[in-house]
C-alpha positions as CSV (number, residue, x, y, z in Angstrom):
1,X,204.0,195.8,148.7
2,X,204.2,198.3,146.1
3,X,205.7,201.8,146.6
4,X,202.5,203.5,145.9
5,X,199.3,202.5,147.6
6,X,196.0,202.3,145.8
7,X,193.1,204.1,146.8
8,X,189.3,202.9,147.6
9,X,186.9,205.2,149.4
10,X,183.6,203.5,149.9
11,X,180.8,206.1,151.2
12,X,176.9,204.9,152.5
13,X,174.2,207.1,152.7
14,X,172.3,208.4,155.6
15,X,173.3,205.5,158.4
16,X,174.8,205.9,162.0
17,X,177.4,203.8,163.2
18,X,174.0,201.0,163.8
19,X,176.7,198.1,162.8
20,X,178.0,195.1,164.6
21,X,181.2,196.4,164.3
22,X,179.8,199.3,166.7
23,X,178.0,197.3,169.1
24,X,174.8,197.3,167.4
25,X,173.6,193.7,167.2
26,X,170.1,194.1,165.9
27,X,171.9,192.8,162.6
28,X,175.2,191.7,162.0
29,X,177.5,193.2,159.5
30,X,180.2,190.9,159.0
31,X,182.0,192.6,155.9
32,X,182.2,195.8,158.2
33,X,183.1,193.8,160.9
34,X,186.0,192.0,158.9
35,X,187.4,195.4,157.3
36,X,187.1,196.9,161.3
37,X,189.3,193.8,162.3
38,X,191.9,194.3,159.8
39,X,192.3,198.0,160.4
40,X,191.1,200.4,162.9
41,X,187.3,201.2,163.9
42,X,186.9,205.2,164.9
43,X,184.4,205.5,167.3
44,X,184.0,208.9,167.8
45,X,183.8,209.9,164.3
46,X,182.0,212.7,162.7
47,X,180.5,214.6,159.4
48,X,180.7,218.5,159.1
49,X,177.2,218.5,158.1
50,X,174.2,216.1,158.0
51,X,173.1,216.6,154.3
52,X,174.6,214.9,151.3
53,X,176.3,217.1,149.5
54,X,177.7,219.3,152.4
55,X,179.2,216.3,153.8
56,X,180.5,214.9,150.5
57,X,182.4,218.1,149.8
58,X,183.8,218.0,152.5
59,X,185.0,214.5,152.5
60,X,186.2,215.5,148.8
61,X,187.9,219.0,149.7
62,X,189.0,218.9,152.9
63,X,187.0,222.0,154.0
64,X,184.0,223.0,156.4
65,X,181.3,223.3,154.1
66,X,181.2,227.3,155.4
67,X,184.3,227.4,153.7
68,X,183.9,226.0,150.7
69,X,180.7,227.3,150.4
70,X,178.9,223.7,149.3
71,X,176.3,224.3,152.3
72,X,173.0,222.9,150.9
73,X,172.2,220.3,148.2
74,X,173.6,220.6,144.8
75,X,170.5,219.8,143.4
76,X,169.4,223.4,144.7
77,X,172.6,224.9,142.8
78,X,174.5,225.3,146.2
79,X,178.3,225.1,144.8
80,X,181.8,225.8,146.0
81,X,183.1,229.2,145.4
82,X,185.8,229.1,143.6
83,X,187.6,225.3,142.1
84,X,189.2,224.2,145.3
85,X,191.4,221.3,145.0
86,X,189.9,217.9,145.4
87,X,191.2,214.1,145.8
88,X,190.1,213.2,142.2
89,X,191.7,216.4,141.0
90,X,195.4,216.0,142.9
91,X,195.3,212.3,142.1
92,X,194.5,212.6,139.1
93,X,197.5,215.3,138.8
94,X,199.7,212.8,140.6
95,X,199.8,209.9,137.9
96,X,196.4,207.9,139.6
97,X,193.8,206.6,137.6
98,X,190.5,208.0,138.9
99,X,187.0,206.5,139.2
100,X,183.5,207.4,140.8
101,X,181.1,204.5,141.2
102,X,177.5,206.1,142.1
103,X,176.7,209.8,142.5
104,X,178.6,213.1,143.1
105,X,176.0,215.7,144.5
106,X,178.8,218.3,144.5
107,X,179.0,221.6,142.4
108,X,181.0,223.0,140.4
109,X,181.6,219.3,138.9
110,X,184.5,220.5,137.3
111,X,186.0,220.6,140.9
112,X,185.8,217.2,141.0
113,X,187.9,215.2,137.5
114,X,187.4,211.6,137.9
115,X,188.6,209.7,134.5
116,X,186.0,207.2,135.2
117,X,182.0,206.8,136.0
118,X,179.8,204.6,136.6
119,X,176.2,205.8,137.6
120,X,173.8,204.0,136.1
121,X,170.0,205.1,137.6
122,X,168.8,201.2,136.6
123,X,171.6,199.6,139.3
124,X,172.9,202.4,141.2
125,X,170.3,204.9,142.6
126,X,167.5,205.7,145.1
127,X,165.2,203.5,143.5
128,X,167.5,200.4,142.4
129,X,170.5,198.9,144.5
130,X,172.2,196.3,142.4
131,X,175.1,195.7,144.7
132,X,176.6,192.7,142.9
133,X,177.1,195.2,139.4
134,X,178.2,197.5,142.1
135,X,181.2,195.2,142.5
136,X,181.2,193.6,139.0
137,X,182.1,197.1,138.0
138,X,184.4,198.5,140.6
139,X,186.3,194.9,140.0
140,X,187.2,195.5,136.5
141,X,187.8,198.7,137.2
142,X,190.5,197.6,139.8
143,X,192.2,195.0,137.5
144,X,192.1,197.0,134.4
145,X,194.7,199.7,135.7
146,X,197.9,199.6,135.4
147,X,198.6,202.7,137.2
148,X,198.0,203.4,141.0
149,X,194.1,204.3,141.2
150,X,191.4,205.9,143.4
151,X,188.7,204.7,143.1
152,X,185.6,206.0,145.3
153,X,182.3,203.9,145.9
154,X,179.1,205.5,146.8
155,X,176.4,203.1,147.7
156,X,172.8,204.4,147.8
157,X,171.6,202.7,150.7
158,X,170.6,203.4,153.4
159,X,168.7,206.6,151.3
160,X,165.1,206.8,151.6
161,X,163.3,205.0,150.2
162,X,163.7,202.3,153.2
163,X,163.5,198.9,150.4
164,X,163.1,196.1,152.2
165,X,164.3,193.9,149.4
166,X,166.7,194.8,146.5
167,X,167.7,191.8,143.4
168,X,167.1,189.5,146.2
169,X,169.4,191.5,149.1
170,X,169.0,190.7,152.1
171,X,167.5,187.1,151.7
172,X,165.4,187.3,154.7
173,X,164.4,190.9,155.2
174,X,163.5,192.1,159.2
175,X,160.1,192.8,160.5
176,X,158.8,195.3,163.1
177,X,159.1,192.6,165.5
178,X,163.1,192.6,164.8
179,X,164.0,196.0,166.3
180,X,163.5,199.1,167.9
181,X,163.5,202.5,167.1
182,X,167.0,203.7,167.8
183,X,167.2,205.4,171.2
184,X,167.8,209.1,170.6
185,X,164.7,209.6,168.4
186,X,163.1,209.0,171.7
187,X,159.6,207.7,170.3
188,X,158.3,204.5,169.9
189,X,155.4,203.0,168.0
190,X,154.4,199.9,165.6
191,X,154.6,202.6,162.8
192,X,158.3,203.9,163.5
193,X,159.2,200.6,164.2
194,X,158.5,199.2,160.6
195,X,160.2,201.8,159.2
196,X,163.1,200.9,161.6
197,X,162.8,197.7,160.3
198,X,163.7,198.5,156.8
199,X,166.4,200.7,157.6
200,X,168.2,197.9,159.0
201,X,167.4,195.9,155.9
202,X,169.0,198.9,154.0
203,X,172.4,198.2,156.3
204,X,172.3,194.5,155.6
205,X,172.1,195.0,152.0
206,X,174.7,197.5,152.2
207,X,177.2,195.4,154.4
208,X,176.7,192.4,151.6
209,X,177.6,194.8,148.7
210,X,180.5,196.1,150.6
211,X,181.7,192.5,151.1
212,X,181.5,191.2,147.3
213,X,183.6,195.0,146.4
214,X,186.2,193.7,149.1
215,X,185.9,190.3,147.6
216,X,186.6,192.1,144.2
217,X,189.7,193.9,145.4
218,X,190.9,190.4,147.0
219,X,190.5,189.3,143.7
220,X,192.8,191.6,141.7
221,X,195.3,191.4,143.5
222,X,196.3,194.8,144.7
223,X,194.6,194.2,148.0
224,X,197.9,193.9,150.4
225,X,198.4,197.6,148.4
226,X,195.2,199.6,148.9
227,X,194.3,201.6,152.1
228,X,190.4,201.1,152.7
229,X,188.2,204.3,154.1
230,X,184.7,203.6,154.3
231,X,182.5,206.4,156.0
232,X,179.3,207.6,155.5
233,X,177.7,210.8,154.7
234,X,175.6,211.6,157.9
235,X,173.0,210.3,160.1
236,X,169.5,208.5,159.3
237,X,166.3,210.3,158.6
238,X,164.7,209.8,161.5
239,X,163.6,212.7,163.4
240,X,166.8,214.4,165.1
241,X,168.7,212.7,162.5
242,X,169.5,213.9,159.1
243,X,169.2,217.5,158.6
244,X,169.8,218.0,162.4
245,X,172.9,218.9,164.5
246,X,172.5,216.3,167.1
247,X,174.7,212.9,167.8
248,X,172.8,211.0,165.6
249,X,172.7,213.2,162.7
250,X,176.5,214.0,162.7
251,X,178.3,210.9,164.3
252,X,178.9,207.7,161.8
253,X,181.2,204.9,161.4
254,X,184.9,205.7,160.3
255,X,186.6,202.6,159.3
256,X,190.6,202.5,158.2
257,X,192.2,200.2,157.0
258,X,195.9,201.1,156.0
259,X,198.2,198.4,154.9
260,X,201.3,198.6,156.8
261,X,200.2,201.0,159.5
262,X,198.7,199.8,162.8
263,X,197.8,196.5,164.3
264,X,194.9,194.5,163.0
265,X,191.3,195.8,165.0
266,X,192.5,198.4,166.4
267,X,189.5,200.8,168.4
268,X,189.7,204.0,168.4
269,X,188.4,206.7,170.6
270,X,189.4,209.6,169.5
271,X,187.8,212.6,167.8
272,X,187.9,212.2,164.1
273,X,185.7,214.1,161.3
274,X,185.2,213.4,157.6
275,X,187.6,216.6,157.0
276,X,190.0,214.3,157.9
277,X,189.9,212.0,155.1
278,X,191.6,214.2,152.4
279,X,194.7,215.1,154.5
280,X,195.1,210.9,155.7
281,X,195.0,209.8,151.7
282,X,197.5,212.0,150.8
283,X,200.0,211.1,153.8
284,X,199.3,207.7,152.8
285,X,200.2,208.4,149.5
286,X,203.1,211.2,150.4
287,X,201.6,213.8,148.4
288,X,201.5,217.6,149.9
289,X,198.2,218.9,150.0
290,X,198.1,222.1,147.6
291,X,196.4,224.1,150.2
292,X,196.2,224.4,153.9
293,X,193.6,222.2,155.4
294,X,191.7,222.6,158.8
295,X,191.5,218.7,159.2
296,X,194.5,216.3,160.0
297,X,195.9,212.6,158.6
298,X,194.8,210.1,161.1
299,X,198.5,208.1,160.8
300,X,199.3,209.4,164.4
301,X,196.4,207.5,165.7
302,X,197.8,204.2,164.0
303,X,201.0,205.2,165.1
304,X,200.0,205.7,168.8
305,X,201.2,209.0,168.6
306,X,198.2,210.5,170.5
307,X,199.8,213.7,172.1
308,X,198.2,217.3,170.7
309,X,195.8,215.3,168.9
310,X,192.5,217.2,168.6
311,X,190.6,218.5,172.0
312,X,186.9,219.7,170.0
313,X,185.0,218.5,166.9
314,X,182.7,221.0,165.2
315,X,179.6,220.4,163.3
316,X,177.2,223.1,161.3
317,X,173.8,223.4,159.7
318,X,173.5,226.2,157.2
319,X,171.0,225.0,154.6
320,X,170.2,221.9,152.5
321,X,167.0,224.0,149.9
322,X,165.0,226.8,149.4
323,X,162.1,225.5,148.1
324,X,159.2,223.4,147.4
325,X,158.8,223.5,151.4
326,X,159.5,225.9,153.5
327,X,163.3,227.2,153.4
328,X,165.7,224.8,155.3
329,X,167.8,228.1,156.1
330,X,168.1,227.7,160.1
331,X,172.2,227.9,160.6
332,X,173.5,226.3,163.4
333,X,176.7,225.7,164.6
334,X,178.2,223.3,167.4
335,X,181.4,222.2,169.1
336,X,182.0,219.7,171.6
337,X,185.0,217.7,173.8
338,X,184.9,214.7,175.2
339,X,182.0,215.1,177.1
340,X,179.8,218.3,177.1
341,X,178.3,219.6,173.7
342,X,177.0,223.2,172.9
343,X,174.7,224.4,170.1
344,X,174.8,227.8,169.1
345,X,171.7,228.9,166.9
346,X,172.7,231.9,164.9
347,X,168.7,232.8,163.9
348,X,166.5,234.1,166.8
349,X,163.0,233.4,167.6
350,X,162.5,230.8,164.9
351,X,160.9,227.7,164.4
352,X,163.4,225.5,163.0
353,X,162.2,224.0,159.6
354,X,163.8,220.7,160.1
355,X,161.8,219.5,162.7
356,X,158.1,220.7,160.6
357,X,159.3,218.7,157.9
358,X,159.6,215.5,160.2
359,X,156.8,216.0,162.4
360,X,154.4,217.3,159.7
361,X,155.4,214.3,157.6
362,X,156.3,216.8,154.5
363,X,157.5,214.6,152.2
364,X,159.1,211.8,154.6
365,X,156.8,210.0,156.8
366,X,159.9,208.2,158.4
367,X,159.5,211.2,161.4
368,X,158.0,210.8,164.9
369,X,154.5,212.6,164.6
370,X,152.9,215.0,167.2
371,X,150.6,212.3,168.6
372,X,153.0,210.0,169.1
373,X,155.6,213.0,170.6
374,X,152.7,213.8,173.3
375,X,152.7,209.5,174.5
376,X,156.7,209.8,175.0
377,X,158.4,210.8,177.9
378,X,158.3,213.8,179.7
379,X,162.3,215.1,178.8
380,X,161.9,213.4,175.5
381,X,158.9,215.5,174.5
382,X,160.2,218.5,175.8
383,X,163.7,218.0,173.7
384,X,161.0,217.9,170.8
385,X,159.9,221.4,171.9
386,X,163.3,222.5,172.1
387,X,164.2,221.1,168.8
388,X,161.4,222.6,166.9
389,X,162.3,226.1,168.3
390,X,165.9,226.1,169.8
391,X,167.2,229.1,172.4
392,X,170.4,230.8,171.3
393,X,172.1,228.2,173.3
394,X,171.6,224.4,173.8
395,X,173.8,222.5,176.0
396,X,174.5,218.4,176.5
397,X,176.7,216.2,178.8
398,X,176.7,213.5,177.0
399,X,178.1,211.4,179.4
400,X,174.7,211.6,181.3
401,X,172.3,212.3,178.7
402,X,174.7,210.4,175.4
403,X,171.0,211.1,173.4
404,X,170.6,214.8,174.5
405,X,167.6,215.4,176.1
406,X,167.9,217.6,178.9
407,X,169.2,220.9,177.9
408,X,171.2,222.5,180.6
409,X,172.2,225.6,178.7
410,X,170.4,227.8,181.4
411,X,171.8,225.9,184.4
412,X,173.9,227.9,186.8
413,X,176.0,225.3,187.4
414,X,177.5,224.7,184.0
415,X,177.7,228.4,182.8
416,X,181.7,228.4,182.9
417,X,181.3,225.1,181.2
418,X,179.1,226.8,178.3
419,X,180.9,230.3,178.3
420,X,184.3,228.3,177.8
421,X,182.6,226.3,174.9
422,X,181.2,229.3,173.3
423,X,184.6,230.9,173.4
424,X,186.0,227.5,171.4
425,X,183.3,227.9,169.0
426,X,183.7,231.3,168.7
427,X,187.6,230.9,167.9
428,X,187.0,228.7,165.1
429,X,184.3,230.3,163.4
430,X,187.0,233.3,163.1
431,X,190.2,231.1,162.0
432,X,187.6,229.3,160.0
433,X,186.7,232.6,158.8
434,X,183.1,231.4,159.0
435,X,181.1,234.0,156.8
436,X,177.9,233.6,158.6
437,X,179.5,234.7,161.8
438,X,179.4,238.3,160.3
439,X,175.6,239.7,160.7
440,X,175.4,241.4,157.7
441,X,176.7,238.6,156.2
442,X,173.9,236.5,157.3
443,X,171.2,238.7,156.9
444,X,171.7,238.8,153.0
445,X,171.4,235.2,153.1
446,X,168.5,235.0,154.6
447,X,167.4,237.9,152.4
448,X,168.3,236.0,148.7
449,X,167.0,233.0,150.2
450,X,163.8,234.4,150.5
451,X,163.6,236.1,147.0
452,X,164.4,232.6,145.8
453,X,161.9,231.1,147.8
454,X,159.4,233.9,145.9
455,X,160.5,232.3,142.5
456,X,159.1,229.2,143.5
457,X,161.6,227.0,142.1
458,X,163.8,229.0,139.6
459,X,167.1,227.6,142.2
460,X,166.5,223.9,140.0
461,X,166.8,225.4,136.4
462,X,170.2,224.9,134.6
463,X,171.4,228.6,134.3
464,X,170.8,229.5,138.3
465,X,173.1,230.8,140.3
466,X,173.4,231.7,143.5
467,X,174.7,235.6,144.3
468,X,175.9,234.2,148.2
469,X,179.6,233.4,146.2
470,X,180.0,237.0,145.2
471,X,178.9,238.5,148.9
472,X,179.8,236.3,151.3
473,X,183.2,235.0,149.8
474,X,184.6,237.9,147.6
């Protein structure tokens, strides 16, 4: 085994943990499943944020994306404030050859150095998902250097479009008929189903690609000398999914597998978050991180070294656009232990945007519409209500209700339980130093996001830039 380990970070796109690796056997995922059994399968695993580039900043950086200040879509011009360090950036500074494979969706770019990229629209993209290039590429990538490298993949499935059907992957693409609609959208019909359907198809296709890129690293030879990460990005777009701040918009699968560390398919229960991965690479690689960072390397849990580890995760919503719908602006924040969850909703007396775009069909029709809402169940339609305009305070026990239906924020009996949580949350907003705790802070936001709302798209031309980095981070 060499004396420094290579590097390969493979990141999906909008999937839950729905792999057979997980428990889910509507399909099976055997390249997952064979990476899980070779290293160690997190099952309670999380993102910071369930939008792309929120998530992927904070996968790159280290940091809550109120921290960094990446808390909406690049493509909007939401950027870090200042150039924090990154993986590609310290690698790159430590002697590793760097390569992206597939999109960044992170601003300032310059934040994030990688040497090499591949990105082409015609292989690698929403509308084409070539994953045998995919691996052709990252291969010769692998053998070509003769230096340690990182190398980070990001596959495009399972984005919307839902295809069925990519250069021939899978070979025998589910029907309606194959699944069902996964449990905490709460809402059934032929029409969801379908769409299910595909997803799934989107999972198989991505567990094949994944497969040939391991088959590629087997291949080259450095194998035996590479710590694996593969995570995704955040939850699915079905309703209470992506753009959300429930279970299945922020928990995903978190797969390690670290060459010399552990014992082969090793499960894992405790609390880990995609702030995680920057400070485990660079234990792995014995490099000091430049900068204090709020998550942890997860060597202890391979180690068995469990005491102190990590109590709470926190999640957050802040944003994802402005504009062509109605602002996404609704921030949210949320902690939880091992068993109750609480949702604090820092805007009052609002309908939240997230849920008009589902149920409205804006742009996506892969949401649960109001006619088939009313045909659900009772607590399922009424979590529908509560999602679309949220109290200050939502609370879960997610040992009862693991899908979070029946809100029991009001509940006399579990008001310690919700003051002690809101007292959690409240202490890491502040060592966080969470900006949108302050209310004049927040109120400026919501004031500049409605004068670029007015502009009516100015927030996508090259020269934009957002005034938030000047007033809400000095």
């Amino acid at each position: 085994m060499s004396d420094r380990l290579n590097v390969l970070l493979i990141t999906s796109e909008d999937n839950g943990p729905h792999l057979s690796c997980y428990g889910d056997q509507t399909i099976q995922t055997p390249n997952l499943d064979r990476l899980a059994n070779e290293g160690a399968c997190f099952e309670q695993a999380f993102v910071t944020q369930a939008i792309c580039s929120p998530s992927r900043a904070s996968i790159l950086s280290g940091l809550y994306p109120h921290q960094g200040g990446q808390f909406g879509l690049a493509t909007h011009k939401y950027t870090m404030h200042r150039l924090f360090p990154t993986l590609p950036g310290v690698l790159g500074q430590a002697g590793y050859r760097t390569g992206r494979i597939g999109k960044l969706h992170v601003l300032p770019e310059s934040a994030c150095p990688f040497e090499f990229v591949w990105n082409e629209p015609a292989r690698i993209s929403f509308s084409h998902r070539d994953v045998r290039m995919t691996a052709d590429v990252a291969g010769e990538f692998m053998r070509d250097c003769a230096e340690p490298f990182f190398l980070m993949v990001n596959y495009s499935d399972a984005h919307l479009p839902w295809l069925p059907q990519e250069f021939g992957i899978p070979e025998q693409p589910l029907t309606a008929d194959d699944v069902r609609v996964p449990p905490a959208v709460g809402v059934d019909s032929p029409r969801l189903r379908a769409h299910t359907a595909n997803y799934y198809n989107c999972l198989s296709r991505l567990d094949t690609g994944i497969g040939m890129l391991l088959d590629e690293l087997d291949k080259s030879g450095k194998a035996e000398d590479t710590i694996v990460i593969f995570i995704t990005d955040h939850g699915p777009q079905f309703s209470r999914g992506k753009g959300a701040i429930y279970e299945l918009s922020v928990r995903v699968p978190f797969i390690v597998r670290w060459p010399g560390k552990g014992s082969p398919g090793m499960v894992k229960n405790h609390m880990v978050s995609c702030i995680d991965v920057m400070p485990t690479i660079l234990d792995a690689l014995n490099i000091e991180a430049p900068e204090p960072l709020p998550g942890r390397s997860v060597r202890p849990l391979f180690d068995n070294e469990v005491e102190g580890w990590r109590t709470h995760i926190f999640c957050e919503w802040t944003t994802s656009h402005p504009f062509p719908l109605p602002s996404f602006l609704f921030p949210q924040r949320s902690v939880r232990d091992g068993r109750y969850k609480l949702i604090l909703t820092l805007v009052n007396d609002q309908d939240n945007p997230v849920e008009n775009y589902y149920t409205q069909q804006v742009l996506v029709d892969t949401g649960a519409m109001q006619s088939e809402i009313d045909q659900s169940p009772e607590d399922v339609a009424r979590a529908y209500d509560s999602w679309r305009r949220p109290k200050r305070f939502e609370l879960y026990d997610l040992q009862a209700d693991p899908h979070e239906f029946k809100d029991l924020a009001e509940e006399p009996a579990y008001a310690d339980i919700r003051a002690n949580l809101l007292q959690i949350l409240e202490t890491w907003q502040s060592e966080t130093e969470d900006p949108l705790a302050d209310p004049e802070k927040l109120a400026r936001l919501i004031e500049e996001d409605l004068e670029v709302q007015a502009t009516r798209g100015e927030d996508k031309k090259p020269d934009f830039k957002w005034k938030y980095v000047d007033y809400l981070y000095g």
